[in-house]
N, C-alpha and C positions, 0 to 999 in steps of 0.2 A: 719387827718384821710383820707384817700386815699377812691377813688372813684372810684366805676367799672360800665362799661359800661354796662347793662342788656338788651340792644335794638338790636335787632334781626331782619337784611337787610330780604327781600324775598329771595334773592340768599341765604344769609347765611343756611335759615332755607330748603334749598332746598338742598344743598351741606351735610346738616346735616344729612337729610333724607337718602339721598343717599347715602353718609357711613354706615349706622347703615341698610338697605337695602342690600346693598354689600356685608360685613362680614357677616351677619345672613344668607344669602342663600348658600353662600361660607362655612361657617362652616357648614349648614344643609348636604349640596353636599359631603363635605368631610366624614362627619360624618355617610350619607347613604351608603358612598363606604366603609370604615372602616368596617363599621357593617356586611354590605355585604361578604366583604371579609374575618375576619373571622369566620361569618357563614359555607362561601365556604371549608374556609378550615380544618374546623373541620368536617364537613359532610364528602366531599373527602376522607379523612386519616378513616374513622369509614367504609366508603362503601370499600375501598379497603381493611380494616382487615378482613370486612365478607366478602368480594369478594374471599376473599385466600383459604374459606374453599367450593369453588361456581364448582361442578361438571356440568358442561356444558353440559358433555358427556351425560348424561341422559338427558336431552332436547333432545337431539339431538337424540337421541333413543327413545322416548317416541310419540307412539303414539298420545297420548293426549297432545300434543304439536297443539297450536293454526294456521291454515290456514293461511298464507299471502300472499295478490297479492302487488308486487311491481309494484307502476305504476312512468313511468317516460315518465314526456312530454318533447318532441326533436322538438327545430326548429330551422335549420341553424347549427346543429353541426357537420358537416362534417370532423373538424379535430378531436372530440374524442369520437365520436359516439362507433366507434370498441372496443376501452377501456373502456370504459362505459357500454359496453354490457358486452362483457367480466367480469367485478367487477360484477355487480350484477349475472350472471351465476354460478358464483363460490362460491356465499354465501354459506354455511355450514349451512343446518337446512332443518328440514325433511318434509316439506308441504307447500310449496311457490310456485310460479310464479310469470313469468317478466313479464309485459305488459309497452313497447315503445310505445308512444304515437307521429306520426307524426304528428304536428300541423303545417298541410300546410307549410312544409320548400321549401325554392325557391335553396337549394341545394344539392349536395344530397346526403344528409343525410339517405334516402330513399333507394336508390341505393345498398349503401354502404351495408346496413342492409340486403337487400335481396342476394348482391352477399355473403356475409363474413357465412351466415346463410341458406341460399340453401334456401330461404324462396318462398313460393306459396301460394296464393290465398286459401282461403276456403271459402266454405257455414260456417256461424260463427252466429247463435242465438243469440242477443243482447236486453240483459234486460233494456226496456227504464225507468228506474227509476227516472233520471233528465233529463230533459231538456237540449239538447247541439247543436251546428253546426252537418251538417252533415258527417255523415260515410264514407267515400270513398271504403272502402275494408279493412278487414283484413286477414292477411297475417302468416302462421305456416311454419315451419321449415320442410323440406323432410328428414332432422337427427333426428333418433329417439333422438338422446346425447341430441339435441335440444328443445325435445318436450315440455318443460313447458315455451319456449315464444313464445308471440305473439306481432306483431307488427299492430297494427292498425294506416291507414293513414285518414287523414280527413280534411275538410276545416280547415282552419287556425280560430278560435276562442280563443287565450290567453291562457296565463295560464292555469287559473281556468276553463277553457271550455273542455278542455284536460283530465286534473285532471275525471273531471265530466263523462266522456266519459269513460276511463279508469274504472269508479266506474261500470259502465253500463257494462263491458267488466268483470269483475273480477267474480271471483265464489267463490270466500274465504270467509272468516270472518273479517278477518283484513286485512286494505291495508297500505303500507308501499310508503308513497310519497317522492320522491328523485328529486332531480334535477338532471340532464342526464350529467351534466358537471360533478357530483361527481365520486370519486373511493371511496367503501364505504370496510372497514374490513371484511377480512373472516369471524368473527365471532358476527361481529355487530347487525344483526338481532336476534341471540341468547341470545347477551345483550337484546335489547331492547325489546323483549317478555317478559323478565324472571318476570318484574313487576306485566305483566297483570296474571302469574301462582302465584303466592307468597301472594299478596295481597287476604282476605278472608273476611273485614268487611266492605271495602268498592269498588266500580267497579272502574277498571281503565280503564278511555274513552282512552287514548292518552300517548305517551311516543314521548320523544324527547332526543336528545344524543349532544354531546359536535365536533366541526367542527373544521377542522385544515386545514390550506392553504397545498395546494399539488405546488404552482409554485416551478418548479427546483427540484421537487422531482423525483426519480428516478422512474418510473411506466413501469411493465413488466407483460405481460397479465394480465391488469387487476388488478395490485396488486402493492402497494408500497412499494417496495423494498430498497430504500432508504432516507431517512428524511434527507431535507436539509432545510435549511434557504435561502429562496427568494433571487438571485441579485442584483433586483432591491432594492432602498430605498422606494421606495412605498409599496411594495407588504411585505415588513419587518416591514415598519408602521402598516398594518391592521394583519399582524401574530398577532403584541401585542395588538391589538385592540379585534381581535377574543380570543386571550387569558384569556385578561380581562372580556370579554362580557361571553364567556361558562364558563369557570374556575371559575370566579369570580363572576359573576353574575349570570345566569341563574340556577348555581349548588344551589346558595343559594335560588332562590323564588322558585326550586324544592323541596328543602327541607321543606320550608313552605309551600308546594301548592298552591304558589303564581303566578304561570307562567301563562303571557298572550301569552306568544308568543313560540312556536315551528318552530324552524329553517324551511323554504320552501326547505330548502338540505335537510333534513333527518328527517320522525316524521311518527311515526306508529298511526293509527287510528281504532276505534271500526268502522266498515263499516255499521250499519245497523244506530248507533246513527248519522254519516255526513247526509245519505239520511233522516230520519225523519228531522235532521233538516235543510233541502233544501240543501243541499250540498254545492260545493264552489260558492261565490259569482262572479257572472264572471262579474259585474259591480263595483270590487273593483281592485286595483292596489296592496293591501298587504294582497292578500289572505289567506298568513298565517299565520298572526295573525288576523284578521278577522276572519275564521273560530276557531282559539283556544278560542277565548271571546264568539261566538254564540252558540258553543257547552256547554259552561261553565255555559254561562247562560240557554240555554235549559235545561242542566240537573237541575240546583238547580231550574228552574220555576216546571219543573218537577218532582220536591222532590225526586231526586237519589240522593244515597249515593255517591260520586264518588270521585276521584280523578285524575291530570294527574301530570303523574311520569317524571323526569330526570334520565338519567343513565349518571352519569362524566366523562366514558370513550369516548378516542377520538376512533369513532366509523368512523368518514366519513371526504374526504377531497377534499375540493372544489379551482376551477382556481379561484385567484381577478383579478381585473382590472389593469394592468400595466401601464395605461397612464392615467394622470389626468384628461380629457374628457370625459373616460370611468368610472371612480370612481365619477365626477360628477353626471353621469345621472342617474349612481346606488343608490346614496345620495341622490339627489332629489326624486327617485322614495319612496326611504327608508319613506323620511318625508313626502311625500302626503300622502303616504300608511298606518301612524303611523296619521297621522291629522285626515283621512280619517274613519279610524277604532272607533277611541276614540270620533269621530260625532255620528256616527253612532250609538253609546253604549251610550252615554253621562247616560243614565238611572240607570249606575253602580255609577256616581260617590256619595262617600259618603253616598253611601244605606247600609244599615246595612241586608237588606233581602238577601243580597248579599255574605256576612260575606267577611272574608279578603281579596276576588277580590274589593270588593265595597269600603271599607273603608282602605284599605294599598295600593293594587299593581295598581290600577285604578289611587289612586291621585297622585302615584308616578308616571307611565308615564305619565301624565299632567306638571307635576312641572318637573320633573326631565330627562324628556324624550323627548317631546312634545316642554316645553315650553323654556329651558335651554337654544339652542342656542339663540331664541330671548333676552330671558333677558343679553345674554352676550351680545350679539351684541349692544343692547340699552347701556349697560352698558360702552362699548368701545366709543360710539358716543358721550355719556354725560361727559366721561373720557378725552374726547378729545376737547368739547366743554370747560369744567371747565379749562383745561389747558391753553386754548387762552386766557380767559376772566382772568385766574389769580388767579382762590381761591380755585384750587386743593391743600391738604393738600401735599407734596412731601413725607415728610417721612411714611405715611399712605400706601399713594400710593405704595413707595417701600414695603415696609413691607408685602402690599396684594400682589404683585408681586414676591417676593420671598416665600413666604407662598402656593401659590397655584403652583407653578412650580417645590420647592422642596418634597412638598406632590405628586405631577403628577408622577415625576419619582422615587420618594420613592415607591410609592405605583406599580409602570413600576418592576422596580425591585423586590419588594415584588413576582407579580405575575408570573416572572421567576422562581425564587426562589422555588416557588411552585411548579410548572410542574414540575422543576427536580427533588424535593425528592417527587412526586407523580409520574407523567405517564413518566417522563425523554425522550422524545421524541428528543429532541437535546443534541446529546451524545461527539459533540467535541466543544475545547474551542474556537476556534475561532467564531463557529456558536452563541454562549453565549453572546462573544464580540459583536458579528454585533448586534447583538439587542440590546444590553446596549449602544451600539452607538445610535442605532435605539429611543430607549428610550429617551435620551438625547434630542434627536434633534425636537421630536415628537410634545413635546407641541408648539415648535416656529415654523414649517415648516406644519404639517399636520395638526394639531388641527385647526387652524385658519383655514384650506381650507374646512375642514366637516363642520363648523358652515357657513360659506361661502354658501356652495351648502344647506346646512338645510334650511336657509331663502329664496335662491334660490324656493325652495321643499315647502315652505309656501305660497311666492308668487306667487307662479303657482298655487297653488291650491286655493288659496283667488281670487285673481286677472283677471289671464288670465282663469281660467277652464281648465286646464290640465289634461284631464283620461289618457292619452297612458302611456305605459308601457316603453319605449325609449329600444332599440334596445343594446345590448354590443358584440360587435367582439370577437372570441376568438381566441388563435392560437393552443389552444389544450396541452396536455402533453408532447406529445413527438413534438416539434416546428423545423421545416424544420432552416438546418445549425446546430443545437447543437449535442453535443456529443454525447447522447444518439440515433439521429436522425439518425446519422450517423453509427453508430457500429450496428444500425439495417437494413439501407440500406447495408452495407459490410456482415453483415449477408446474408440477402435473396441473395445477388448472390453468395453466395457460397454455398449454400444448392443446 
C-alpha cells in the first residue's frame, strides 16, 4: 500500500494561496472587462440605430434648447491656444458661450488671445458664487462675429480654481468644461445636450462623451479634418488605451448609470447643482472625477431623481503625451487623483443607501482601478521571489502567462473591431495595422510602464504628500517642421 505525504511546508501553503489568489482575481479582471465589453457594444450598436432617426436640426433651431457656457481653463498653451479657440467658436447650437480661462500662464498665451480676437478690457459684473484666486481683468472681442467670448485673466490658482472662476463668469444654465488642448466636433455640444432634453422621469445632472487622440491629425481652423493614427508608438499605445477606456468602458457604466468619472476634456454640467454643491474642489488633483462622485452623492443625500448620461460618439480630441517623462507624470497624477477621490468618499463604499454607485461602481474602482496595479506589482515580486527560491509551479506559470496576454490582445482587437463597424474613424489599412502592431506589443512594452508610474502615483501620495498637479509640455497641433506646419507657413506668404 503506497503512502502519501499529507504534510504541508509553510512555503507550500503560501505558494498555494498564492495560485488560487492569482487566477481568482485574473479571471474576476478578465471576466469584468468581458462583461464590460459586451455591454458596450450592445448599447453602442441600439444608440446609433436610434441615433439614425435623431434630427439634430431642430435642436438647433429650437428656442427651447438649454443655455451653455463653455469654460476652458488655459495655462502655458501658447502652441494651440488659436485652435482651440477657434473649435469651440464654431460649435453649431443656438445659446452658448466661450469663456477662456487664463490661469496665470507665464506665456502667452494671453497675448495670442487678444491679438487673433481684437480683445479689450471691460467693466465685466462677476457673480462671486465660489470662492477663487483673483480676477485680473476680463477681456470681449471689438468683433461683433466675436461677441459670445470672453477671456478672462487671473492669478494662477489650478485647475479647479479656474473652472470655479469661469462658473462665477458664465450666465447660462449649463456649463460645458473642456480642456483648452482639445478640438472638440462641430456638432458635439448638440450631442451632449440632447440627454438633458429627452430624459422626462428623471433629471440629468451631467453628460460626458467618448475622446479620441488628435496627435498627427490633420486640424484646420479648428476642425479635424483628417483622422490619422499617431507616429509615435506611444501616442498609438494610449489611442488603444483611450479606445478601450470610452468604447468599452465608460459607454457601458453609462449605460448602467454607473459613471464615476466624466472625462476633465469634455463633460456638460447642470450649473446651479456644481455651485450648491461647493463647486470644484481646488484641494484635489482629480477634479474630475471628484466632482462626478460629490455631485452623485449630493443628489441621492438629496433625494433627486437623477441621472448622468454618456453619449458614445467621439465628440472631442485631445494631444497625449509623446515622451515617457510626460506620460509619467500624467499617470502619477491619474493615480493620486483616483486614491485621492476614493478617500475622500470612502462612505460609498458598500452602502446600499447608495444603490449601484455604493455597492458596484465604488468597489470596482477600489479592486479594479485603484488597487489592480499594486496587486500586480506584489504579484510580479512574489513571482519572482518563488522563482529563486525554487517552488514556482513553471507550467502554471506559463499557462497564466499566455492566458492573460492572449485575452490582452484578443480583447485589443476585439475593441478595434468595434470602432470600425461603429464610428469607423480609421478608414485606411495600414492605420489598422499600426495598431494591431500597437496591440501586440502593448502588454510587454507599455502595460508594465503604467503599473510602473501607478505605484510611482501611490507612493507619492502615501509617502512623500505629493498635491502638485506636475506640469506637461505641449507642442500643439499643428508642431513647427511637419507638413502641415509648413503648407500653412507657404500659405500665409502667398496670401
Amino acid at each position: 500500500m503506497n503512502e502519501f505525504d499529507t504534510q504541508f511546508s509553510f512555503v507550500d501553503i503560501i505558494v498555494y494561496v498564492f495560485y488560487i489568489l492569482v487566477y481568482t482575481y485574473t479571471i474576476a479582471v478578465m471576466g469584468s472587462y468581458l462583461f464590460l465589453g459586451i455591454l458596450s457594444s450592445i448599447f453602442a450598436r441600439k444608440y446609433l440605430r436610434k441615433n439614425t432617426f435623431t434630427d439634430y436640426l431642430k435642436i438647433l433651431q429650437s428656442p427651447e434648447a438649454p443655455s451653455v457656457s463653455i469654460l476652458a481653463p488655459a495655462y502655458n498653451e501658447e502652441h494651440s491656444i488659436i485652435e482651440n479657440a477657434r473649435s469651440l467658436l464654431s460649435v453649431r447650437y443656438p445659446n452658448y458661450e466661450v469663456i477662456i480661462i487664463n490661469d496665470g500662464s507665464r506665456d502667452r498665451t494671453l497675448v495670442k488671445l487678444i491679438e487673433e480676437y481684437e480683445m479689450e478690457k471691460v467693466n465685466f459684473a462677476i457673480h462671486t458664487q465660489l470662492k477663487t484666486s483673483k480676477v485680473k481683468a476680463v477681456y470681449k472681442s471689438k468683433n461683433p462675429a466675436h461677441q459670445n467670448l470672453i477671456v478672462v485673466d487671473k492669478e494662477n490658482g489650478g485647475k479647479s480654481d479656474a473652472l470655479n472662476v469661469g462658473i462665477n463668469v458664465s450666465s447660462k444654465d449649463y456649463t460645458l468644461n473642456i480642456d483648452v488642448d482639445c478640438i472638440m466636433e462641430e456638432d458635439c455640444l448638440l450631442k451632449l445636450m440632447k440627454p438633458f432634453l429627452e430624459e422626462t422621469d428623471v433629471e440629468v445632472i451631467a453628460t460626458g462623451g467618448v475622446v479620441r487622440i488628435a496627435n498627427n491629425c490633420k486640424v484646420e481652423r479648428g476642425r479635424i479634418t483628417e483622422v490619422n493614427v499617431p507616429n509615435t508608438l506611444i501616442a498609438r499605445f494610449q489611442t488603444l488605451e483611450y479606445l478601450r477606456a470610452f468604447l468599452l468602458g465608460r459607454v457601458a457604466w453609462g449605460s448602467m448609470d454607473g459613471l464615476l468619472l466624466i472625462s476633465g476634456a469634455i463633460g456638460v454640467f447642470q450649473k446651479k447643482l456644481v455651485i450648491d454643491a461647493g463647486g470644484y474642489d481646488v484641494h484635489t488633483i482629480g477634479e474630475d472625477m471628484e466632482l462626478v462622485v460629490r455631485i452623485r452623492r449630493y443628489a441621492r443625500t438629496h433625494h433627486l431623481k437623477y441621472k448622468v448620461a454618456f453619449v458614445p460618439d467621439p465628440l472631442c480630441w485631445t494631444e497625449v503625451p509623446e515622451s515617457w517623462g510626460n506620460l509619467r507624470k500624467q499617470r502619477n497624477r491619474w493615480a493620486r487623483g483616483t486614491i485621492e477621490t476614493l478617500l475622500n468618499h470612502k462612505v460609498l463604499f458598500l452602502n446600499p443607501f447608495f444603490g449601484k454607485i455604493g455597492l458596484i461602481a465604488y468597489p470596482y474602482w477600489v479592486f479594479f482601478e485603484w488597487l489592480a496595479p499594486i496587486i500586480e506589482f506584489i504579484g510580479i515580486i512574489l513571482l519572482i521571489v518563488f522563482s529563486l527560491i525554487g517552488v514556482i509551479n513553471a507550467p502554471f506559470l506559463y499557462l497564466m502567462i499566455f492566458i492573460i496576454y492572449g485575452f490582452t490582445v484578443s480583447f485589443t482587437v476585439g475593441t478595434i473591431y468595434i470602432e470600425e463597424v461603429t464610428y469607423f474613424q480609421y478608414k485606411k489599412r495600414r492605420q489598422l495595422l499600426s495598431l494591431m502592431v500597437a496591440g501586440i506589443l502593448e502588454p510587454i512594452l507599455y502595460h508594465p510602464y503604467t503599473v510602473f508610474c501607478a505605484i510611482g502615483g501611490n507612493w507619492d501620495y502615501f509617502f512623500e504628500g505629493k498635491k502638485s498637479w506636475g506640469g506637461m509640455k505641449r507642442v500643439g497641433f499643428n508642431r513647427p517642421g511637419s507638413k502641415q506646419a509648413r503648407d500653412e507657413k507657404r500659405a500665409m506668404k502667398s496670401v
